[in-house]
Chimera marker file (.cmm) of the C-alpha trace (Angstrom):
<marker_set name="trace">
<marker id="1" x="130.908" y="101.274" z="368.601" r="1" g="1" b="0" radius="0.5"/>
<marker id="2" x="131.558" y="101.338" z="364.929" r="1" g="1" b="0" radius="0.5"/>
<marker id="3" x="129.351" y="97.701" z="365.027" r="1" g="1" b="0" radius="0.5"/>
<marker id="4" x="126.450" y="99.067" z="366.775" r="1" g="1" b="0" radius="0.5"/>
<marker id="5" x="126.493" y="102.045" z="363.966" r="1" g="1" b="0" radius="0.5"/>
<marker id="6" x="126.614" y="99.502" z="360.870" r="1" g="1" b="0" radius="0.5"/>
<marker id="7" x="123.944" y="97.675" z="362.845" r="1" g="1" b="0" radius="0.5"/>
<marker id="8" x="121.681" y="100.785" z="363.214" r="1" g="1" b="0" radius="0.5"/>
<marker id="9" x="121.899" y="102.160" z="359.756" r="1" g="1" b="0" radius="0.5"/>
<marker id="10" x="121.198" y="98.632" z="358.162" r="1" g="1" b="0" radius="0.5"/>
<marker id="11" x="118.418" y="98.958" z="359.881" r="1" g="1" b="0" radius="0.5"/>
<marker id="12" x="116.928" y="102.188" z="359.135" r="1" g="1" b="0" radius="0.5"/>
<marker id="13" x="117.614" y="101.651" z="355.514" r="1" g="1" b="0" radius="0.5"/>
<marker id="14" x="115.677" y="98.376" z="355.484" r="1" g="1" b="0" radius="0.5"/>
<marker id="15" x="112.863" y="100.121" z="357.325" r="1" g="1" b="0" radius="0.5"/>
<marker id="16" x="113.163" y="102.623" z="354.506" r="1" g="1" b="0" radius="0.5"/>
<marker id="17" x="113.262" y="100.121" z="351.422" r="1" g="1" b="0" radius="0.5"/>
<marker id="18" x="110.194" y="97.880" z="352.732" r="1" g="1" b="0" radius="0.5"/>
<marker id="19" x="108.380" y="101.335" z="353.224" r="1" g="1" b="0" radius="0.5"/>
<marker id="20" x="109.292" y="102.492" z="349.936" r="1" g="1" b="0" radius="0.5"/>
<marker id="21" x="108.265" y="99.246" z="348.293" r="1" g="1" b="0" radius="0.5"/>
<marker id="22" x="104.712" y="98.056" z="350.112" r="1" g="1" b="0" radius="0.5"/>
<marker id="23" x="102.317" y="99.190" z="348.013" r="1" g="1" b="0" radius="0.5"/>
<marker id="24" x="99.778" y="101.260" z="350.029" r="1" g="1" b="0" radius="0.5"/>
<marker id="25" x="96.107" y="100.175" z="350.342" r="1" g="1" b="0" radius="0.5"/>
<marker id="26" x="93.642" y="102.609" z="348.827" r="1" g="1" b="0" radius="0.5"/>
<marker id="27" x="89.999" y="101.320" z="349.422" r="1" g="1" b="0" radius="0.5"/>
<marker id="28" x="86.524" y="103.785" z="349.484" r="1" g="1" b="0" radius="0.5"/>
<marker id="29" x="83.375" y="103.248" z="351.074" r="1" g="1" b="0" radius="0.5"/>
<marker id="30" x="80.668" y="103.546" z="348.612" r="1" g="1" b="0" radius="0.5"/>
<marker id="31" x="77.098" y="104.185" z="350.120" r="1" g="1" b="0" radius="0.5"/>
<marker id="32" x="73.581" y="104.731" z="348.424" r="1" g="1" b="0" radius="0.5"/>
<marker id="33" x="70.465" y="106.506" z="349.317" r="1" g="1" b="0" radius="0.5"/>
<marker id="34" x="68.903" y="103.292" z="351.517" r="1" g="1" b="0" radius="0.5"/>
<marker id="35" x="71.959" y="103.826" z="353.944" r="1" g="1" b="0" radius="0.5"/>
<marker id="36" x="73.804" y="100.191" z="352.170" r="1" g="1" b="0" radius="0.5"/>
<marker id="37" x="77.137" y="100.591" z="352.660" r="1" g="1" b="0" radius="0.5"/>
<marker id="38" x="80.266" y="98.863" z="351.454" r="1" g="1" b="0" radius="0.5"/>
<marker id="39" x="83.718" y="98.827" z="350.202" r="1" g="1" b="0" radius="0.5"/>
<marker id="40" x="85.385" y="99.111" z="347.165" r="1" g="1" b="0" radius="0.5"/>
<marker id="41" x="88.929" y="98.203" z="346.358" r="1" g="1" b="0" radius="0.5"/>
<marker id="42" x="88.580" y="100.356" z="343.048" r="1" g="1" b="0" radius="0.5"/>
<marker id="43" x="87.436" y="103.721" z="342.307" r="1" g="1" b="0" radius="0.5"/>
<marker id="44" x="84.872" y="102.965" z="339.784" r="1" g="1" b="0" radius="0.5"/>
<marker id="45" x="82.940" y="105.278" z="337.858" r="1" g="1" b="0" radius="0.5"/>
<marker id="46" x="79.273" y="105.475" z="339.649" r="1" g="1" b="0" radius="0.5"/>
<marker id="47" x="76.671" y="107.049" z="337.512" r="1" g="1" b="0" radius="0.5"/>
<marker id="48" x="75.273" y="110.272" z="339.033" r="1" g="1" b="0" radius="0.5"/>
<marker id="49" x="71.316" y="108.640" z="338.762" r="1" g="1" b="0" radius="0.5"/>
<marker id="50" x="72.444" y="105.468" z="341.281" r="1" g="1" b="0" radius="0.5"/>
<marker id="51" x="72.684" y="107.899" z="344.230" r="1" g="1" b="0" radius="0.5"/>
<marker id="52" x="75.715" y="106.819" z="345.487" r="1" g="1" b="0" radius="0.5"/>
<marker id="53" x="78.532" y="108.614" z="347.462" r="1" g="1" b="0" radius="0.5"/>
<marker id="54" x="81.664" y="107.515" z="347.426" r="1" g="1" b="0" radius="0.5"/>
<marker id="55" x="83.330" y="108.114" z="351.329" r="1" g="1" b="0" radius="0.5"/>
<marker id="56" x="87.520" y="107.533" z="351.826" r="1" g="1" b="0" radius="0.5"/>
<marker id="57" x="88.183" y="104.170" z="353.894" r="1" g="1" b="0" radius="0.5"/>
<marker id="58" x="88.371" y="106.118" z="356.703" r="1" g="1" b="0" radius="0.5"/>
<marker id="59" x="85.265" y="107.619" z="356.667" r="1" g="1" b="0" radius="0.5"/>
<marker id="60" x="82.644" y="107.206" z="360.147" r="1" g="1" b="0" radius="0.5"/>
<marker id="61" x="78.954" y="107.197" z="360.214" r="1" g="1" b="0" radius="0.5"/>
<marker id="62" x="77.510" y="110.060" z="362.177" r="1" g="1" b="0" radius="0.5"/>
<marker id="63" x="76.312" y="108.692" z="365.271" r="1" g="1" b="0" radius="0.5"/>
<marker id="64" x="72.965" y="107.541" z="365.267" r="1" g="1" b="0" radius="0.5"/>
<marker id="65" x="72.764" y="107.018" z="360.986" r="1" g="1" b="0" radius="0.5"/>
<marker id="66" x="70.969" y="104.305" z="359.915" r="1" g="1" b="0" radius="0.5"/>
<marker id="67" x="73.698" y="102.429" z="358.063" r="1" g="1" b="0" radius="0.5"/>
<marker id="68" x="73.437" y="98.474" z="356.707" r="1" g="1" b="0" radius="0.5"/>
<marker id="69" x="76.680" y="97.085" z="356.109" r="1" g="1" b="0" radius="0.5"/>
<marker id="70" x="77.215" y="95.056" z="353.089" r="1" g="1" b="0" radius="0.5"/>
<marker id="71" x="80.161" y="93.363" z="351.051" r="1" g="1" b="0" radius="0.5"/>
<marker id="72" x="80.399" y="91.629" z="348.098" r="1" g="1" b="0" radius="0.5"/>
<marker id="73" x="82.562" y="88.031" z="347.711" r="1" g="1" b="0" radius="0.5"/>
<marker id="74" x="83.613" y="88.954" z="344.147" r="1" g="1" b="0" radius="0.5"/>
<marker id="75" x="84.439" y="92.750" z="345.339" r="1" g="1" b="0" radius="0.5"/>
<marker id="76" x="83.773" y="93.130" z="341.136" r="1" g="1" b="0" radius="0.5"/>
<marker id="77" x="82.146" y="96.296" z="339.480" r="1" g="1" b="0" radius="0.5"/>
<marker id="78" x="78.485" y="97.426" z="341.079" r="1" g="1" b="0" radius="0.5"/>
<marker id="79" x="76.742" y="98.564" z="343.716" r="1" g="1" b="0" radius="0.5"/>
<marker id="80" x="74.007" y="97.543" z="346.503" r="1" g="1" b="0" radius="0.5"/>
<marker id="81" x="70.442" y="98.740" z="345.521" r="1" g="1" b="0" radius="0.5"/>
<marker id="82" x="67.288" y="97.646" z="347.803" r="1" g="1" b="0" radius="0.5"/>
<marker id="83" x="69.417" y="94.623" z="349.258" r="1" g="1" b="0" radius="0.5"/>
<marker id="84" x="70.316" y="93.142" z="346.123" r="1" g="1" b="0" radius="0.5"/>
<marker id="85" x="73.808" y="93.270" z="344.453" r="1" g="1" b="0" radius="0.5"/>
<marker id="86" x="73.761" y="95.050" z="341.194" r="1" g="1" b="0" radius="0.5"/>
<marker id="87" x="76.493" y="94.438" z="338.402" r="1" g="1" b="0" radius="0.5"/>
<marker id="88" x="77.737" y="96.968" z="335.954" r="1" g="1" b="0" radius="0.5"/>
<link id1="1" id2="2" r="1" g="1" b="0" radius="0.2"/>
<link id1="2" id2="3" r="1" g="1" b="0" radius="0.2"/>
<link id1="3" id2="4" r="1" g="1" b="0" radius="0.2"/>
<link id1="4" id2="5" r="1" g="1" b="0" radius="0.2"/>
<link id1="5" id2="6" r="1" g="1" b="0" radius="0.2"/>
<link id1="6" id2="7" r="1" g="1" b="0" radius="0.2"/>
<link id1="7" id2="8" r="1" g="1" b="0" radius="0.2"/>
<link id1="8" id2="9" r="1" g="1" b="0" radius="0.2"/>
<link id1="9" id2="10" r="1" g="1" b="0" radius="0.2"/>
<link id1="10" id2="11" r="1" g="1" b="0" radius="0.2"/>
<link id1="11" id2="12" r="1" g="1" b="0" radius="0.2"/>
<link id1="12" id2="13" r="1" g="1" b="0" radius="0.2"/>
<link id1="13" id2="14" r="1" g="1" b="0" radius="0.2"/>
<link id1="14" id2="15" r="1" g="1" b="0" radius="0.2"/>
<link id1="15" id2="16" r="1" g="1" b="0" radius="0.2"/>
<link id1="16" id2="17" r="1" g="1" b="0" radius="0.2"/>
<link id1="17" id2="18" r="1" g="1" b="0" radius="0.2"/>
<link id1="18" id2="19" r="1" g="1" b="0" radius="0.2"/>
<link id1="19" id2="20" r="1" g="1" b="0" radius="0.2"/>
<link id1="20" id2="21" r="1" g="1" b="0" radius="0.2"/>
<link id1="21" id2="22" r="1" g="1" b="0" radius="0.2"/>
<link id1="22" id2="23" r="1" g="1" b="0" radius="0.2"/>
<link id1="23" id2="24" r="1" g="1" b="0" radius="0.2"/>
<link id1="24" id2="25" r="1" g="1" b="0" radius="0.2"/>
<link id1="25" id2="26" r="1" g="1" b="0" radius="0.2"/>
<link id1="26" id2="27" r="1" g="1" b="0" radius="0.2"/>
<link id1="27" id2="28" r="1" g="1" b="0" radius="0.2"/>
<link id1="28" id2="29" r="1" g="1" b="0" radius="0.2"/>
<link id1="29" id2="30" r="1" g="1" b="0" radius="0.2"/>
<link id1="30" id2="31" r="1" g="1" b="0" radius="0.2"/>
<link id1="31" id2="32" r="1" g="1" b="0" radius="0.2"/>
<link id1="32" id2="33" r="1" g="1" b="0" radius="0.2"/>
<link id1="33" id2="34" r="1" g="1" b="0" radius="0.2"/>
<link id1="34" id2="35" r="1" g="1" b="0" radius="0.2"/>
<link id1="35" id2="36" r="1" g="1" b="0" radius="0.2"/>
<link id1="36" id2="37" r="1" g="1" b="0" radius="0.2"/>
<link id1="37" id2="38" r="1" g="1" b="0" radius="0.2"/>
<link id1="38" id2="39" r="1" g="1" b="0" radius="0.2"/>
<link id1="39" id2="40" r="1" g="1" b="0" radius="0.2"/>
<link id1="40" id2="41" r="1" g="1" b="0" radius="0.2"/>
<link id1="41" id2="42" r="1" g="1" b="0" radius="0.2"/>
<link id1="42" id2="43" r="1" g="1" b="0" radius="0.2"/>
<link id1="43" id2="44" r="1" g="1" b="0" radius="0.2"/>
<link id1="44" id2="45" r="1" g="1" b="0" radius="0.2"/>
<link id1="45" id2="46" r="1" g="1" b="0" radius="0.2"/>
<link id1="46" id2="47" r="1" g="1" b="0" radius="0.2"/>
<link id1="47" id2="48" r="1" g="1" b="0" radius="0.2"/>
<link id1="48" id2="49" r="1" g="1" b="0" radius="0.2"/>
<link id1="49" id2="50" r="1" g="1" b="0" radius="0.2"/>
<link id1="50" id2="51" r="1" g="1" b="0" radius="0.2"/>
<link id1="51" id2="52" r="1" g="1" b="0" radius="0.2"/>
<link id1="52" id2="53" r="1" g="1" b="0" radius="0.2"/>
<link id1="53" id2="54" r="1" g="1" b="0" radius="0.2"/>
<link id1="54" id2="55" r="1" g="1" b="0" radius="0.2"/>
<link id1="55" id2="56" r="1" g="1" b="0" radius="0.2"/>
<link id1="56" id2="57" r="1" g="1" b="0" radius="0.2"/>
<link id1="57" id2="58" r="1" g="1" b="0" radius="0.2"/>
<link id1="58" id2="59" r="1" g="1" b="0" radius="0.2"/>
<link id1="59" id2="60" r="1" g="1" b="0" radius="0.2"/>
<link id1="60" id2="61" r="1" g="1" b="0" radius="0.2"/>
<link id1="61" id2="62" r="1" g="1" b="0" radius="0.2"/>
<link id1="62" id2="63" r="1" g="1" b="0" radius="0.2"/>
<link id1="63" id2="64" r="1" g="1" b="0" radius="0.2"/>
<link id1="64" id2="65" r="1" g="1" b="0" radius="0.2"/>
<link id1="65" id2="66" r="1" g="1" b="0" radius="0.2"/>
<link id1="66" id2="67" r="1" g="1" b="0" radius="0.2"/>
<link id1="67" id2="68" r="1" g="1" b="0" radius="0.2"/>
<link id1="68" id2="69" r="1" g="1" b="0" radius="0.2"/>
<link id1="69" id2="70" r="1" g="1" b="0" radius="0.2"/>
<link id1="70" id2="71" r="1" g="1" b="0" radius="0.2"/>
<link id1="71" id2="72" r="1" g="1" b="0" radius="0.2"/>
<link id1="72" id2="73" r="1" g="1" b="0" radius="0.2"/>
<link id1="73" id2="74" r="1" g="1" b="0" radius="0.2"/>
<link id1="74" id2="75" r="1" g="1" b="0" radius="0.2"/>
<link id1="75" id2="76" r="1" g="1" b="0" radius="0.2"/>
<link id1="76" id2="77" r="1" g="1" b="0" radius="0.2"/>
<link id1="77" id2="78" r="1" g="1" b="0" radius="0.2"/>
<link id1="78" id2="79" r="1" g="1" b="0" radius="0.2"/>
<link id1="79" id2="80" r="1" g="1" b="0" radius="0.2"/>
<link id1="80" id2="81" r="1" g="1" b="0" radius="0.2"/>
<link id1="81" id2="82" r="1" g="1" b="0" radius="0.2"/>
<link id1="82" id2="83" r="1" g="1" b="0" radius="0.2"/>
<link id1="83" id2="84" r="1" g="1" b="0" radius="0.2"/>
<link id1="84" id2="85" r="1" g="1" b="0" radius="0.2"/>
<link id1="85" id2="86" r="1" g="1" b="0" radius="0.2"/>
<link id1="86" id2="87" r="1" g="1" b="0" radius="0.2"/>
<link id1="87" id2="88" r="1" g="1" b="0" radius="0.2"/>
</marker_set>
């Protein structure tokens, strides 16, 4: 018995240490007027005139929104305008 305890609370404190040390994923979904949307692995500071909201990675389209998905190889600073990548 005392071998199955050891055994279970090795476990749960190994659960607990790799939960404790993964760093946790925070991504947003940024999306402008034209309905481009993408995401963004940093929280960068959009400038109120670009039009563009920035939604938690867990955000949904309402049904029937006209939404383009885009993403960026580089995932670097900008944002989607008319299509085209913008850098900032």
């Amino acid at each position: 018995m005392k071998h199955y305890v050891k055994l279970a609370t090795a476990a749960i404190v190994t659960a607990a240490t790799l939960a404790l040390t993964t760093p946790s994923a925070m991504a947003w979904i940024v999306c402008n007027r034209e309905g481009e949307c993408w995401h963004a692995h940093k929280r960068w500071a959009y400038r109120g005139e670009w039009g563009l909201v920035v939604h938690p990675d867990t955000w949904v389209a309402a049904p029937g929104a006209r939404i383009v998905w885009h993403e960026h190889p580089g995932a670097g600073r900008g944002y989607w305008h008319g299509g085209v990548w913008i850098s900032f």
